[in-house]
ZANU-966644 format. One record per residue: x, y, z of N, C-alpha, C, CB in turn. Coordinates in steps of 0.001 Angstrom, whole numbers, plus 500000, padded with zeros to 6 digits. Glycine has a CB too. Layout:
// ZANU-966644
XYZXYZXYZXYZ ...
***
This chain:
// ZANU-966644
220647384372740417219265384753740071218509383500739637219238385845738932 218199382688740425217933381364740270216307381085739756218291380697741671 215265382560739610213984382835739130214217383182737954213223383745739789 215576383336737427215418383919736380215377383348735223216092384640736345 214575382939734244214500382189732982215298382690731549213031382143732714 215899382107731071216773382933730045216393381576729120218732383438730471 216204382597727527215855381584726681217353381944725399213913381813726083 217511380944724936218521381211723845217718380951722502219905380202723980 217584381116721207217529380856720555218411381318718363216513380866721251 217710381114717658218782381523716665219207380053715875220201382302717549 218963380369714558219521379413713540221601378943713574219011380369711937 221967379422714852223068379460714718223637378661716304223412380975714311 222343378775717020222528378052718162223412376966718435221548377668718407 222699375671717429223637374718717783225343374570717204222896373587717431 225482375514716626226711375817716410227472376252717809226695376852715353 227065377431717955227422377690719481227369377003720475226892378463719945 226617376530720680227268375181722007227760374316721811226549374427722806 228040373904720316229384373044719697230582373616720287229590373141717978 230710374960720437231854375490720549232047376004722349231878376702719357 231453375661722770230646376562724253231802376082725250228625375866724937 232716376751726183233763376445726967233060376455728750235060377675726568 232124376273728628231758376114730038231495374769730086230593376957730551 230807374581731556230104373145732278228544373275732090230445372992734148 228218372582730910226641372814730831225926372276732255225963371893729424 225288372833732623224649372695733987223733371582734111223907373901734353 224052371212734390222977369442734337222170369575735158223646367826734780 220699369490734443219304369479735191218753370928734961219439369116736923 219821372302734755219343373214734604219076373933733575219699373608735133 219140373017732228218613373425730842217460372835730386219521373185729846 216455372950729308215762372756728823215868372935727273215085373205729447 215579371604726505215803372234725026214426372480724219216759371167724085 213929372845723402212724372834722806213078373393721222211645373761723713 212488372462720658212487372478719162211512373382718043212236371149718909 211597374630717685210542375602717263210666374910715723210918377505717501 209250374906715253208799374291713849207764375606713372207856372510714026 207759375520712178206958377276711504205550376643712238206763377719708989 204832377665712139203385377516712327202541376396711857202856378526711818 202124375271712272201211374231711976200117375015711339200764373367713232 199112373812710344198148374161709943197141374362710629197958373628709252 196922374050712151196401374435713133196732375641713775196472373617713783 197780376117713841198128377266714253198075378496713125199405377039714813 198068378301712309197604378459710652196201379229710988197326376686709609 195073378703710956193913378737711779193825379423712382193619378019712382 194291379199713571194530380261715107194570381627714499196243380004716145 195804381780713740196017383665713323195488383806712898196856384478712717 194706383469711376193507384083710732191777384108711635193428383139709276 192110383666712773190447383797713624189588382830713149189524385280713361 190261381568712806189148380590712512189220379470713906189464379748710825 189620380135714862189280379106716233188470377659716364188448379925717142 186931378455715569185866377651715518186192375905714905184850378528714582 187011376637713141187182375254712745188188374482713303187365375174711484 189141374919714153189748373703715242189283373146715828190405373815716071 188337373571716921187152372551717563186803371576716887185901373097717827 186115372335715564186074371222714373186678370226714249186335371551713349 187893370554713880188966369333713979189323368618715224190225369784713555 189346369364716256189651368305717557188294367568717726190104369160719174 187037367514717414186301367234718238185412366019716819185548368768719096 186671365831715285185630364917714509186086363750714918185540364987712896 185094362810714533185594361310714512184705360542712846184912360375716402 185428359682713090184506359031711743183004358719711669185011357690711421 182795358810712703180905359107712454180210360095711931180154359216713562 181105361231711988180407362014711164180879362806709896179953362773711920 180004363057709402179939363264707618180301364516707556178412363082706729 181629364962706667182051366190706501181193366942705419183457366132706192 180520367844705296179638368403704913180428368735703990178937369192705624 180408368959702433181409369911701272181570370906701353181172370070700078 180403371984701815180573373581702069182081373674703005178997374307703102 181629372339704065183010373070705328184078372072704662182766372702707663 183769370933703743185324370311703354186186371217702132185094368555702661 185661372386701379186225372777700866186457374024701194185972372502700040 185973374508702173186528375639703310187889375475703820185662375633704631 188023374250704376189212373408704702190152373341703614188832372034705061 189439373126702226190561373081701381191185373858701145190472372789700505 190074375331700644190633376552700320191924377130701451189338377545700255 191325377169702521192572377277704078193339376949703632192597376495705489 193467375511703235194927374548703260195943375366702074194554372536702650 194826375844700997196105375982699844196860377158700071195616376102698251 195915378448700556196583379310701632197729379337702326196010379337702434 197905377876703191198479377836704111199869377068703097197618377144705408 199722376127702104200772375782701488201180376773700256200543374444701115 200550377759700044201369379450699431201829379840700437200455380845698805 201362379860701658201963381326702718202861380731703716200598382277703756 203012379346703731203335378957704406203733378684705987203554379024703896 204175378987706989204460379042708209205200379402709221204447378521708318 206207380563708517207328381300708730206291382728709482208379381566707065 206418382858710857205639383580711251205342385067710496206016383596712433 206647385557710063206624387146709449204905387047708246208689387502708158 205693385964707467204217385844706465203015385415707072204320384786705283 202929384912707946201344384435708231200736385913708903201205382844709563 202017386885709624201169387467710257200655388222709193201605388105711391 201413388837709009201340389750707200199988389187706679202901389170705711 199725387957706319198812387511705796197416387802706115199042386505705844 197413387308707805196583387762708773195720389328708581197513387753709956 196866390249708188196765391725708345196205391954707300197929392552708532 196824391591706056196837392149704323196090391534703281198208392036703665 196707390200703521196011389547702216196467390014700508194363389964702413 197779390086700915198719390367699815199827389754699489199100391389699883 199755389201698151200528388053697879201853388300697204199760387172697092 201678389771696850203231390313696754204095391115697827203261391208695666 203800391315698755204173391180700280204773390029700555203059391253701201 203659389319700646203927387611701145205771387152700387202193386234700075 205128386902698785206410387107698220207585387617698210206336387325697664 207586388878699378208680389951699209209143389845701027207925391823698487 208635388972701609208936388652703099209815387381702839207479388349704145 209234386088701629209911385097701383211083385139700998209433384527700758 211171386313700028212694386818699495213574387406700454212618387911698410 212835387670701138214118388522702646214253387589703057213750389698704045 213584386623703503213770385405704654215267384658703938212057384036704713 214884384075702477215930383569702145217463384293701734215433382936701286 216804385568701649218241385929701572219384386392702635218195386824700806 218298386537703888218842386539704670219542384845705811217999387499705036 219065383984705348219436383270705588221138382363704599218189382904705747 221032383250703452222226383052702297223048383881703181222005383659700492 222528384955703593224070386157703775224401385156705310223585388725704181 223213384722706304223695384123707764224862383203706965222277383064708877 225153382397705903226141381774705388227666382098705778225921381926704145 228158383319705660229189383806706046229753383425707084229090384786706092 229029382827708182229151383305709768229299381681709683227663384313710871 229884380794708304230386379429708748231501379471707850229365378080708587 231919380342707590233188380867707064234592380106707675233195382458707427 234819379074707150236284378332707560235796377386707938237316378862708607 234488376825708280233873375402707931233907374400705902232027375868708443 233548375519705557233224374853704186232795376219702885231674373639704534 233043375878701977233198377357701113231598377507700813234334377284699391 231259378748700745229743379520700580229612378856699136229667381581700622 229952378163698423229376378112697337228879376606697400230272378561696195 229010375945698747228462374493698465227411374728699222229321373127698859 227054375219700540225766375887701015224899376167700207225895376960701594 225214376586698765223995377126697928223539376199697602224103377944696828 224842375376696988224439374404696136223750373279696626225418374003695513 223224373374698461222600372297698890220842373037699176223561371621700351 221236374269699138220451374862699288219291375160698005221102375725699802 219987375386696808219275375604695453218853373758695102220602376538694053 219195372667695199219205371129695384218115371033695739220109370426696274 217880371077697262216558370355697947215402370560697507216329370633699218 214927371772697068213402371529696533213506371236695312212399372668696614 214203370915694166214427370414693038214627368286693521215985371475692356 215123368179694743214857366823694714213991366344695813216050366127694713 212966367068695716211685366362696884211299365744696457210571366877697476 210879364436697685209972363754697140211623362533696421208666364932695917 212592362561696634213412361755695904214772361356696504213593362378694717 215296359925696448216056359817697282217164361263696904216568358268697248 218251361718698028218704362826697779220005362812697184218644363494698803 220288362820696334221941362720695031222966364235694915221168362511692837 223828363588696095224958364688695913225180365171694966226036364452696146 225375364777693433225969364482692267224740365539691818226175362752691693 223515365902691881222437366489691155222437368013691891220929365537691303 223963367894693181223680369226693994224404369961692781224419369442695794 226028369349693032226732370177692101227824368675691375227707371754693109 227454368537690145228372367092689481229553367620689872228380366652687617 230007368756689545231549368961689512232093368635690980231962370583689058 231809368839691916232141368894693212232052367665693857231428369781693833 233155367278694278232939365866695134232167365526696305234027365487695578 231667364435696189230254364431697731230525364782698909229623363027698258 232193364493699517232042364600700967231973366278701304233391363783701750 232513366964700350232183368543700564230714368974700699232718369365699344 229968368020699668228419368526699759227796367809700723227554368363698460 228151366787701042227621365934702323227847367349703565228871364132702704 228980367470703652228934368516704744228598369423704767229652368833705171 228615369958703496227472371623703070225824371133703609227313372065700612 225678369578703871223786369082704101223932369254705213222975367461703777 225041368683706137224752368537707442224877369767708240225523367560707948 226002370879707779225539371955707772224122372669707743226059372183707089 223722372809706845222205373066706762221136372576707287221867372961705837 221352371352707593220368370668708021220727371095709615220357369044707505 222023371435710589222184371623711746221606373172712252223576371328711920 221670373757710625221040375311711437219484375001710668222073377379710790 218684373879710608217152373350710662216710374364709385216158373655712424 217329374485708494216639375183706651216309374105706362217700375924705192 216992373039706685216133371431705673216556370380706755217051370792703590 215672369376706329215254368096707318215676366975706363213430367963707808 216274365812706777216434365261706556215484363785706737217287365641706775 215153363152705594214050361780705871214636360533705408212534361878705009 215331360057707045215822358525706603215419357400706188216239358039707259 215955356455705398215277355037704891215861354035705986215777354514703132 214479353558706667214375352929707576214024351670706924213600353479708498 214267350009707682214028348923706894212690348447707642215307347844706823 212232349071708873210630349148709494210200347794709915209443349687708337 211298346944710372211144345669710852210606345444712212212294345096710770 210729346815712818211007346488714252210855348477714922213038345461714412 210859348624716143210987349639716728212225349341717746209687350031717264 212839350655718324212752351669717272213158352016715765213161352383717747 212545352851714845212753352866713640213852353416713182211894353294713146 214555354257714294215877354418713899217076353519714138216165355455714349 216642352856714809218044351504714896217828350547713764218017350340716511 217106351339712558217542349827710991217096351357710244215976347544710510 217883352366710493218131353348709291219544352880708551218258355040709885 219334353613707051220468353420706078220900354691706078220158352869704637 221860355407706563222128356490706589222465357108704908223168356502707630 222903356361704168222899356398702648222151356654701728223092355620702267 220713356514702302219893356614701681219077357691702400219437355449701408 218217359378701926217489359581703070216945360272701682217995360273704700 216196360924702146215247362382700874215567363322701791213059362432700447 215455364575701450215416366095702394214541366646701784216710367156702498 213820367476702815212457368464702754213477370057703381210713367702704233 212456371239703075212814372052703663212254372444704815212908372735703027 212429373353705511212062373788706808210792374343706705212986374716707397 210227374762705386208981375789705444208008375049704030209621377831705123 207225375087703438206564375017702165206463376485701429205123374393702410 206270377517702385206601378892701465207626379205701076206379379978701915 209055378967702212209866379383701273210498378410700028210818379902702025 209281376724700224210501375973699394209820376608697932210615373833699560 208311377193697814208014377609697068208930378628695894207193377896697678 208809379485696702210422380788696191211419379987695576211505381679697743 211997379019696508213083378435695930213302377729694737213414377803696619 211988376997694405211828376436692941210574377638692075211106374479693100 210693378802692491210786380067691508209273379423691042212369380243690121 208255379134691618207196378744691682205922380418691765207363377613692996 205603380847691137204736382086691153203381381481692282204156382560689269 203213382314693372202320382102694344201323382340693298202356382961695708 200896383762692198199711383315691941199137382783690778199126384067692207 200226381610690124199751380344689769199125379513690716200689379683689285 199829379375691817199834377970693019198055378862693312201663377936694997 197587379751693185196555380375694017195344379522692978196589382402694098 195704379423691668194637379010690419194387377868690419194998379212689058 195672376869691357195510375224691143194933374434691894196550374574691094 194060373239691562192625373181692706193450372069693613190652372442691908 194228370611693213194344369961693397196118369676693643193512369572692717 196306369435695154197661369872695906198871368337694932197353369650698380 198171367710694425198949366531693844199384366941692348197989365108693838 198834368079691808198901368602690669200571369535690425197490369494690626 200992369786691815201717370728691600203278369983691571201393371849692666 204009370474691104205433369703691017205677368662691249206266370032691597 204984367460690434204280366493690793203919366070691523204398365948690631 203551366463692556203051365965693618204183366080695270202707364438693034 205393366585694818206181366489695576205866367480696456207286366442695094 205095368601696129204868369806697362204219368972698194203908371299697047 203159367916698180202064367789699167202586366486700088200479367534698360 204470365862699540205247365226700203205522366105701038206189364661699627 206155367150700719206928368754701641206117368611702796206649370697700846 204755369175702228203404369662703383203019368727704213201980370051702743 202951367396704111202979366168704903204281366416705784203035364750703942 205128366422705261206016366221706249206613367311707260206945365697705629 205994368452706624206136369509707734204681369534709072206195371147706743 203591369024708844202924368697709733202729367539710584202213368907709365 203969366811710091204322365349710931205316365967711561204825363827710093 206339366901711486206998367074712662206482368028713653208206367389712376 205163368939713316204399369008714661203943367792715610203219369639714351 204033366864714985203124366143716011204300365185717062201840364992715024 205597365868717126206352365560717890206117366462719312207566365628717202 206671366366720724206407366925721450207879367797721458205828366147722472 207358368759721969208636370481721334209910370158722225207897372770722010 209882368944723002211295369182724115212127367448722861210698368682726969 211373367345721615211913366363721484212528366573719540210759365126722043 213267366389718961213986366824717864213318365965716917215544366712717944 212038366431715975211588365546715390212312364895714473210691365883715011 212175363626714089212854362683713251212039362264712081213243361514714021 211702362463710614210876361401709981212047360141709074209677362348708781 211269359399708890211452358133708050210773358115706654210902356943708831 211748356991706193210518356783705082211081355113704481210523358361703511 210065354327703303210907352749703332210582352627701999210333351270704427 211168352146701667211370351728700067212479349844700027212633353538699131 211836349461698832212274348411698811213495348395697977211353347624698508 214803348017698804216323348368698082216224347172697006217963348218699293 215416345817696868215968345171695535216245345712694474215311344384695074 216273344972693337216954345541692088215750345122690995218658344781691737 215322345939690057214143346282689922212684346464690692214094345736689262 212939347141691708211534347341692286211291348855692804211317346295693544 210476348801692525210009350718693018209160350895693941209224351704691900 208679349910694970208135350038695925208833351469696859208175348654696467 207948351937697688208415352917698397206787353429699046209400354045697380 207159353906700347206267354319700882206815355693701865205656353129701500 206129356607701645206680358407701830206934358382703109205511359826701518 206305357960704063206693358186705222206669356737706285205807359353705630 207201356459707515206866355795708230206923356129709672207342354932707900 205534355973710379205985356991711801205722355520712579204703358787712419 205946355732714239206044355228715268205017355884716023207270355246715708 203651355091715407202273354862716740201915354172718096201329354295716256 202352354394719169202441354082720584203806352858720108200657353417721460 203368351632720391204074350459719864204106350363718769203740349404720176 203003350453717532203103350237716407203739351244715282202014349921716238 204073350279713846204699350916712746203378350879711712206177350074712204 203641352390711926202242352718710694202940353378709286200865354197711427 202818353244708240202951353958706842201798354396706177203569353136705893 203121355760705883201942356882705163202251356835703861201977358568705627 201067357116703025200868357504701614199996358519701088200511356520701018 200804359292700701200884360541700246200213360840698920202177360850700201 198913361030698479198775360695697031197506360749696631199260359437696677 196730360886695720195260360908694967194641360079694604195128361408694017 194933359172694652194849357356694080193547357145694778196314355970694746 192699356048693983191941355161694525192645353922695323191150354753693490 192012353198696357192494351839697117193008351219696038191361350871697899 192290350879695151193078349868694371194560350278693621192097349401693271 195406351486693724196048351865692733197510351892693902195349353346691851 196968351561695073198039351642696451198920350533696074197297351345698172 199728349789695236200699349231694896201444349040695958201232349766693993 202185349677696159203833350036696959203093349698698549204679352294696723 202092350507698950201221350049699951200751348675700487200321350534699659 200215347818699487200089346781699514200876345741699487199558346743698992 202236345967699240203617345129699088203862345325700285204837345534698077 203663346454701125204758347052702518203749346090703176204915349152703217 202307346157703297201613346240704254201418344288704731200212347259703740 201740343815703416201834342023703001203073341284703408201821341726701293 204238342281703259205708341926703714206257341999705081206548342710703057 205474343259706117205848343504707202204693342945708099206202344872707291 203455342348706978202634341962708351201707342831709242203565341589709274 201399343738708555200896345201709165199216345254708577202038346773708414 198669346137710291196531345784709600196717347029710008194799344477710499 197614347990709950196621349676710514197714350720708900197393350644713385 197100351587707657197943352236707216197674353463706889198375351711706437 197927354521706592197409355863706478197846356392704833198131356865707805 196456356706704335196364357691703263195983358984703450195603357304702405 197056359798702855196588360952703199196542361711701716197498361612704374 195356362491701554195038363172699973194104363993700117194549362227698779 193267364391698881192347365849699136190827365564699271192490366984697763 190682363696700201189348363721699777189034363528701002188790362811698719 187677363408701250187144363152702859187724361924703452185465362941702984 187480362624704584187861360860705454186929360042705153187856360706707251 187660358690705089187662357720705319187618356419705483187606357880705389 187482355004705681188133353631706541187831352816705414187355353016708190 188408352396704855188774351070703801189121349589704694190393351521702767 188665348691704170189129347148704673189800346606703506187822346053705131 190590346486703177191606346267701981191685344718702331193264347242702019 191522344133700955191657342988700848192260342247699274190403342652701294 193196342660699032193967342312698154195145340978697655194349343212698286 195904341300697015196598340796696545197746341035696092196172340513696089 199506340714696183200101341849695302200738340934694132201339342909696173 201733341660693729202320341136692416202890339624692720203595342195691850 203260339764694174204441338660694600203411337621695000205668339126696004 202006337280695040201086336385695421200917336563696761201395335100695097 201362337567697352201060337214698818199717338161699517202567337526699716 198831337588700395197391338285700304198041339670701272195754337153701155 197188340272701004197230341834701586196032342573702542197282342751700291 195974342396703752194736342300704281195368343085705605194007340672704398 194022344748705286194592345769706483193312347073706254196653346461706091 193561347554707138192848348450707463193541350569706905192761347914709190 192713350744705719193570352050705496192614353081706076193999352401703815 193384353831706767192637355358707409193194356203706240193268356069709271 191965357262705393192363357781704562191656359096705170192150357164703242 192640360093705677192585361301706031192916362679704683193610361217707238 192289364126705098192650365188704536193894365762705105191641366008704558 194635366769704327195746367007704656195430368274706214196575367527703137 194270368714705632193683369202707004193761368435708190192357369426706902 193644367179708483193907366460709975194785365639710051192900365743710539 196027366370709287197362365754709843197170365553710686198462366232709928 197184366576712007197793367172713312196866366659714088197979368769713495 195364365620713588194983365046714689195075363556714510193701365505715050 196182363308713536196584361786713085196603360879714335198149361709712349 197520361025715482197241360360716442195856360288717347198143360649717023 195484360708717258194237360830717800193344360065716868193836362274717992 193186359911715839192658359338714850193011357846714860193032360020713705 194076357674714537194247355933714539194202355843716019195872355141713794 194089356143717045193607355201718367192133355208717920193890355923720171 191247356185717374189797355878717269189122354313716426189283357222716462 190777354419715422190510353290714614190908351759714943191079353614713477 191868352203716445192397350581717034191473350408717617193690350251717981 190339351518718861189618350645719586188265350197718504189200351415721083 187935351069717379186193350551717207186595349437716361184844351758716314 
***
């Protein structure tokens, strides 16, 4: 039946073709990588079509009006309570009920605790939790076996991550040294942070009340700031193409006293761009200005809750060396047209 299209899918998939006793058919598979609902697709279900145009069609010439930049905002905080797990958005779509919402998040995860069983003679159910109850308690931070469970030795919890991370509940973000492309051939595998798969359910998970998160204006305010690391980085792996397994990075400086670090680092056509994640004025970009002076770099991305846009940075850092680059400072609203954005800013 050679018309016939058969799709597989399931949090348990790649387990199963770990184990799969046939001849995978070469040329006749296709893989594709499903990610929760983008903040664009976010949009789409609630019938705001219009403000996508919006977004596909701004550039830096024009002036985001406040009525529609805090339209955008209000959306966004929406979208980082309800997150992107289709059951809740549709729900959302329909109801507009946040103890629903809440009571879809609690099935989701618990049904993903009981899918636990079904790795039964891999590794004992009680280190799964313990990587599982871990990750949103260390966002935003390199990731410490030792803070999953002290008592338990790492290589058990190492494999309780890679576990988890293989049936895609949490992502893993390597420390790359960003010398060069590609950015994964100078990763430290030793070093990475992990995010979860969703922002709603990482919500639940650190027992976070949606309607507090509904009262708070400013996305850097909340668990210090580490949710709006989460939310960044779940709309950077949309902007991978779906036949390809998104990867993020991130770089920090390994000397010994230094706290440089920068949240993310992606791969723009040829170039290495870094993101910063954060509320800050230009001048308060520290860690930014060390990366951007050390690697030699004129293109960098801020991303926070204020309007776009374009800084000519001309600084200085601690180490004397000048600092001279170009920052695109975007809303968390146009993640998803980030590429599209810095080509506007290489050609003008």
């Amino acid at each position: 039946m050679s018309d016939l299209a058969v799709i597989a899918t399931g949090s348990l998939l790649d387990f199963a073709l770990e184990k799969h006793e046939f001849s995978m058919p070469v040329g006749r598979i296709g893989y594709m990588y499903l990610e929760p609902l983008s903040f664009e697709e976010f949009l789409n279900a609630l019938g705001h079509s219009h403000l996508i145009d919006f977004l596909k069609n701004f550039n830096f010439d024009i002036s985001i009006l406040d009525v529609i930049h805090n339209q955008f905002l209000t959306i966004l905080k929406e979208y980082l309570i309800i997150g992107g797990m289709p059951a809740t958005v549709s729900s959302w779509s329909k109801e507009k009920n946040l103890d629903t919402i809440n009571q879809i998040h609690y099935d989701l995860l618990s049904t993903y605790r009981d899918d636990f069983s079904k790795y039964s003679g891999r590794l004992p159910l009680n280190r799964l939790e313990d990587i599982i109850n871990s990750v949103p308690n260390q966002l935003g931070k390199k990731f410490v076996y030792n803070q999953a469970n002290p008592d338990v030795g790492s290589n058990a919890l190492k494999q309780g991550l890679e576990l988890v991370s293989k049936a895609r509940l949490c992502h893993q973000v390597f420390l790359t040294s960003a010398n060069g492309l590609p950015l994964a051939a100078e990763t430290n595998e030793k070093f990475f942070k992990v995010i979860m798969l969703d922002i709603g359910l990482c919500n639940v998970s650190l027992g976070l009340s949606l309607y507090e998160l509904s009262s708070i204006n400013e996305l850097s305010m909340i668990n210090n700031g580490s949710l709006s690391e989460e939310l960044t980085g779940q709309l950077l792996r949309t902007l991978f193409p779906a036949y390809i397994s998104p990867r993020l990075f991130y770089w920090q400086q390994t000397k010994k006293n230094s706290e440089a670090e920068i949240d993310y680092i992606i791969q723009h056509q040829s170039m290495i761009v870094p993101i910063e994640v954060k509320s800050g004025k230009p001048g308060s970009l520290k860690s930014l200005h060390y990366f951007m002076a050390e690697k030699n770099k004129n293109l960098a991305v801020r991303i926070n809750s204020d309007k776009p846009s374009i800084h000519h940075i001309n600084t200085q850092t601690s180490s004397t060396l000048p600092s001279n680059y170009i920052l695109t400072s975007i809303p968390f609203y146009l993640i998803e047209q980030l590429p599209r954005l810095l080509n506007l800013v290489k050609t003008s």
